[in-house]
Structures are given as C-alpha cells and as structure tokens.
C-alpha positions as CSV (number, residue, x, y, z in Angstrom):
1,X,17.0,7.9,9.3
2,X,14.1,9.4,8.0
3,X,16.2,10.2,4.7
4,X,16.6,6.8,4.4
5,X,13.1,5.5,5.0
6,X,12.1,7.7,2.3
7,X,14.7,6.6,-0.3
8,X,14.7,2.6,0.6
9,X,11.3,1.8,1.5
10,X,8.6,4.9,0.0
11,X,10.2,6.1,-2.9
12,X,10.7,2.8,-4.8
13,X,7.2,2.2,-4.3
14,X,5.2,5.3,-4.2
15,X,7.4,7.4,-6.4
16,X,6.2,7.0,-9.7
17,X,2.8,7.8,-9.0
18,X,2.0,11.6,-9.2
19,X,0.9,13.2,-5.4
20,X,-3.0,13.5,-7.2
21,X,-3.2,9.7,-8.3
22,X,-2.2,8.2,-4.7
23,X,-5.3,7.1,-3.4
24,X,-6.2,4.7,-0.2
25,X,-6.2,1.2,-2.7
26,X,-2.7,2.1,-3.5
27,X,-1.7,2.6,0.1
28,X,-3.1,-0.5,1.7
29,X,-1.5,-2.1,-1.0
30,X,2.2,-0.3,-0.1
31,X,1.3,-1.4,3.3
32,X,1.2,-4.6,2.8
33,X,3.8,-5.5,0.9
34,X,5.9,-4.0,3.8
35,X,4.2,-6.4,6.1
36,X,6.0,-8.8,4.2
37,X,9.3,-7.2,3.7
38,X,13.0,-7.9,5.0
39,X,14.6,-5.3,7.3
40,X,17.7,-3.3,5.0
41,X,20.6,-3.9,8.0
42,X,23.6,-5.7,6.8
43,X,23.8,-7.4,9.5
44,X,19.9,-8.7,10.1
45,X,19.7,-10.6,7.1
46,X,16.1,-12.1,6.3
47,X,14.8,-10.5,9.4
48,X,11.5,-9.5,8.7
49,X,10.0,-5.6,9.1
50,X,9.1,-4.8,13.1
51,X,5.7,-3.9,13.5
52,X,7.2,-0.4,14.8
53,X,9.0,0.1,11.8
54,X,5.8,-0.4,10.1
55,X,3.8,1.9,11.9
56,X,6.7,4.3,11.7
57,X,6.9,4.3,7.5
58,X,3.0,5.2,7.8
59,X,3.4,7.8,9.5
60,X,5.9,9.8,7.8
61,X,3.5,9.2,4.7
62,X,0.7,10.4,6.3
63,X,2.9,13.5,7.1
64,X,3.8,13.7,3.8
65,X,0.4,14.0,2.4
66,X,-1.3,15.8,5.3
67,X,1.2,18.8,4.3
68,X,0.3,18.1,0.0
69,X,-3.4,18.5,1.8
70,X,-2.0,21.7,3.7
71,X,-0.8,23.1,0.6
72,X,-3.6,22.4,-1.6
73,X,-2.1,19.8,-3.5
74,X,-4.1,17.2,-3.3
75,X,-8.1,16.9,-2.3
76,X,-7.6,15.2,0.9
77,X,-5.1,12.6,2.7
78,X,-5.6,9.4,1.6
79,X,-4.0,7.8,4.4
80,X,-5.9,8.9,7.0
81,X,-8.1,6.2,5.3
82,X,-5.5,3.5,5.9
83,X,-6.0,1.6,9.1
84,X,-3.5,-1.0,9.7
85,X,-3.5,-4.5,10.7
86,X,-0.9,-5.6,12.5
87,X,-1.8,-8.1,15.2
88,X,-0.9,-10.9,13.3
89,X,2.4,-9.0,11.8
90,X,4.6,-11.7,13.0
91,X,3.1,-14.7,11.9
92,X,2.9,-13.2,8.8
93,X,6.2,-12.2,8.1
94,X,7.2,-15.6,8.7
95,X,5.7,-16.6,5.4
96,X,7.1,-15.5,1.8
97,X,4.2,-14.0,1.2
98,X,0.3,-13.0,3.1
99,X,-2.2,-14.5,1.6
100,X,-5.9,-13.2,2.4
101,X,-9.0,-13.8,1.1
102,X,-11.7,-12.4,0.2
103,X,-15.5,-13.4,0.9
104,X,-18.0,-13.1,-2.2
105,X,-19.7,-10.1,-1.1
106,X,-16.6,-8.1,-0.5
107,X,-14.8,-9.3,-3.8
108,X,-18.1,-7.9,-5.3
109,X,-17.8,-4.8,-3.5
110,X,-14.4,-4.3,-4.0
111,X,-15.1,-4.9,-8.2
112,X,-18.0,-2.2,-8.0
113,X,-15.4,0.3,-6.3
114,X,-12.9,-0.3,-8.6
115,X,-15.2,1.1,-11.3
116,X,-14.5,4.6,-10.7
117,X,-11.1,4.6,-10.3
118,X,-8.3,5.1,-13.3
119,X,-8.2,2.0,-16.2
120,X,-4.7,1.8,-14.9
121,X,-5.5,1.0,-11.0
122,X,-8.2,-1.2,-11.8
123,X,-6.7,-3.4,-14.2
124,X,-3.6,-3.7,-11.8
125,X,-5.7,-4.8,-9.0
126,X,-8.4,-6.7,-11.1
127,X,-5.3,-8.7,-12.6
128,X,-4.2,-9.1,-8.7
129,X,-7.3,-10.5,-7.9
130,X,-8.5,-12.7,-10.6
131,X,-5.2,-14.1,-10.8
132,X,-3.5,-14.6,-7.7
133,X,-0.3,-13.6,-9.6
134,X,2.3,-11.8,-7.1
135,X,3.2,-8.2,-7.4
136,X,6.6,-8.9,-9.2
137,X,4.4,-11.1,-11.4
138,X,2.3,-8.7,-12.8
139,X,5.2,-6.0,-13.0
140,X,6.6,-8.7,-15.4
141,X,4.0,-9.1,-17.8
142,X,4.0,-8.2,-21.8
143,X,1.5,-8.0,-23.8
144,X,2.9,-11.4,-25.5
145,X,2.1,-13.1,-22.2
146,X,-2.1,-12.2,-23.1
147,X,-3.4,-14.7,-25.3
148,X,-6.6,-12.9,-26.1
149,X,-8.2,-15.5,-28.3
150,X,-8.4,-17.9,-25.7
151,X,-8.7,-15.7,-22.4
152,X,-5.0,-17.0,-21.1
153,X,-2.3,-15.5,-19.4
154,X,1.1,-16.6,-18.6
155,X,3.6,-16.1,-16.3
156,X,7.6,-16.9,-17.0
157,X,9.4,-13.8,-15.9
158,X,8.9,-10.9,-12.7
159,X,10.4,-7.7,-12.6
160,X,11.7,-6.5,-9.2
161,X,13.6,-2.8,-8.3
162,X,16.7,-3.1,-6.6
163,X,18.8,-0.2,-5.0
164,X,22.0,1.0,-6.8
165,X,20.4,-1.1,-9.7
166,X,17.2,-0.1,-10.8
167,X,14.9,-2.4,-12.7
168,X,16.1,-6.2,-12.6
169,X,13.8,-8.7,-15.1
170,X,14.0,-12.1,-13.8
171,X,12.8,-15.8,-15.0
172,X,10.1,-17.5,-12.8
173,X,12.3,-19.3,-10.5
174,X,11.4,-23.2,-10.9
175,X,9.3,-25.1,-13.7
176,X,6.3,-24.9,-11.1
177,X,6.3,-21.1,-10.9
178,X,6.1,-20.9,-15.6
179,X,1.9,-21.4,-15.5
180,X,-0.3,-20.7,-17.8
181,X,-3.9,-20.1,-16.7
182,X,-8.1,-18.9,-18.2
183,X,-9.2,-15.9,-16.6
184,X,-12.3,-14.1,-16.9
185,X,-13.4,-12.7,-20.3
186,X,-14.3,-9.6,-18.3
187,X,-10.2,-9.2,-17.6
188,X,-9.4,-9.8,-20.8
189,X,-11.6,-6.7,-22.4
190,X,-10.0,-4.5,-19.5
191,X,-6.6,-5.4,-20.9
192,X,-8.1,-4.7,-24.6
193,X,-9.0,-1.4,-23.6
194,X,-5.9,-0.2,-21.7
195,X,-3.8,-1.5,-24.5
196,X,-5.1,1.0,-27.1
197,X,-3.8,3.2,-24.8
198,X,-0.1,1.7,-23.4
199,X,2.6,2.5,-25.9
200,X,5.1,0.2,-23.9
201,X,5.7,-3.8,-24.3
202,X,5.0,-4.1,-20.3
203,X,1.2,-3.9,-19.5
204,X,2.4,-2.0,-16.3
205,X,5.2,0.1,-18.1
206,X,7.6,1.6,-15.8
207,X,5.6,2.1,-13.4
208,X,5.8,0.7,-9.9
209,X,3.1,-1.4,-8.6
C-alpha cells in the first residue's frame, strides 16, 4: 500500500523537485490539491480522498523527510511546518475545486515571503495568485500565451500527468474556460526575468507544479 501511495499520489507531484528545494509552500500546496482529489479504486469512481487517507499521505512524507533530516540531506523537515486543515474536508471535496481567499494583509505577507524563495517558486505561486488560473492551467502555459506589450495572459490549453501515460496537453474544455486577462506589470517583469533563464517553450518546463 505504501508502495502505491508513493507511486500514485507523491511521486507525480513531489518527484521532480530535488529533496533540497521542497520547502513548506510546496507542501501545503501538494496538500491541497489532495484535498481535492478522487480516490484511485476501480470501483469508487469520483469518490473523493477520506480525510484519513489524507492524513495518512502526510505522514509517510513527513517520514520521508524526517530520515533526509536524519541523514543530513536536507536542513530541516519541511513538513513538520505543514499543519492541515481538514474540518471542512468533505464539503470541499464536493466541489471541483477549493477556492480560498486571501485577506489584504496576508496576500501582502505572503508576497513579502515569497521574496526569498527561488525565481521559479515565486513566479509559480505569484502566477497562482494574481491570476486565479488552476494548477493544470499554469502547467499549460507557453511563453506565446504572455503578451508582454500589453501585460496579458491567456489561457486555451492545461497540461495534466496521467499514470501509464505521462504528460497529456489538453484544450480548455468549453469557450468560457479560453480567457484572456491584464495582470499586474509586477508579474509580467517576473516572467521577463525567469525567461532569460528557461530554455523550454513551457514557462513551467517539465516540471510538476
């Protein structure tokens, strides 16, 4: 079972970071798209994640990187920074997606924080949350999509991983979903600056986000 967790649920996710740049922004993120998720059984179709089997995927990568810790490969567990919430879990899952917001003061805070981590990390979570685009979304994004005269973005395609498959490109699934929207000029230098350094036609590259 455990063999399984890790292959279906924290490798596709988790796996293409190195051990070093895992970090507690990328966890509560992991986290929460479980949250969301639809249990694997063949025969519980579109029945959402139990809170159990939540708390039961943290734990085993809390184990994980409490013995990287052990062994000196990493600073310190990042996990042990993660604290879940999971009263709500099955309202939630009832939705396609969680949406939560953010108060002014935290977005600020969260901005400030975001300063000292990787260009990478931020402009992934910047583009999260000056956007509102979905996780798929944002996996899905060339550089052809960044109109940088004009401080757009667009959205027409999402990439997803899929087991036995790999990575799937798909079109935005009705007329409603193809948008075009202004963003911040502050986004749009973040993007400047991390493409001098991405040599692939996806901002996020292969990369799981």
């Amino acid at each position: 079972r455990y063999i399984g967790i890790l292959n279906n649920r924290i490798l596709p996710y988790l796996g293409s970071y190195k051990l070093t740049d895992i970090n507690t922004i990328i966890l509560v993120s992991f986290f929460n798209e479980l949250k969301v998720s639809k249990t694997m059984f063949q025969y519980r179709t579109n029945t959402p994640l139990s809170r159990g089997s939540v708390e039961k995927i943290k734990s085993i990568v809390n184990a994980i990187l409490q013995k990287a810790y052990e062994f000196d490969l990493i600073v310190n567990n990042p996990c042990k920074k993660v604290r879940l919430q999971l009263d709500n879990l099955e309202s939630e899952l009832t939705k396609q997606e969680a949406i939560h917001f953010y108060d002014k003061p935290t977005y600020k805070k969260v901005l400030e924080l975001l300063k000292t981590e990787n260009i990478f990390n931020r402009l992934i979570i910047e583009l999260a949350l000056k956007t509102g685009f979905r996780r798929s979304e944002i996996w899905g994004l060339t550089w052809s999509d960044i109109d940088f005269d004009n401080n757009k973005i667009s959205v027409n395609k999402s990439r997803h991983y899929l087991k036995g498959q790999g990575l799937i490109l798909k079109n935005t699934k009705t007329q409603k979903s193809k948008r075009t929207i202004t963003v911040a000029p502050s986004l749009i230098e973040l993007l400047k600056e991390y493409q001098n350094i991405c040599d692939t036609d996806y901002i996020t590259g292969e990369k799981s986000i």
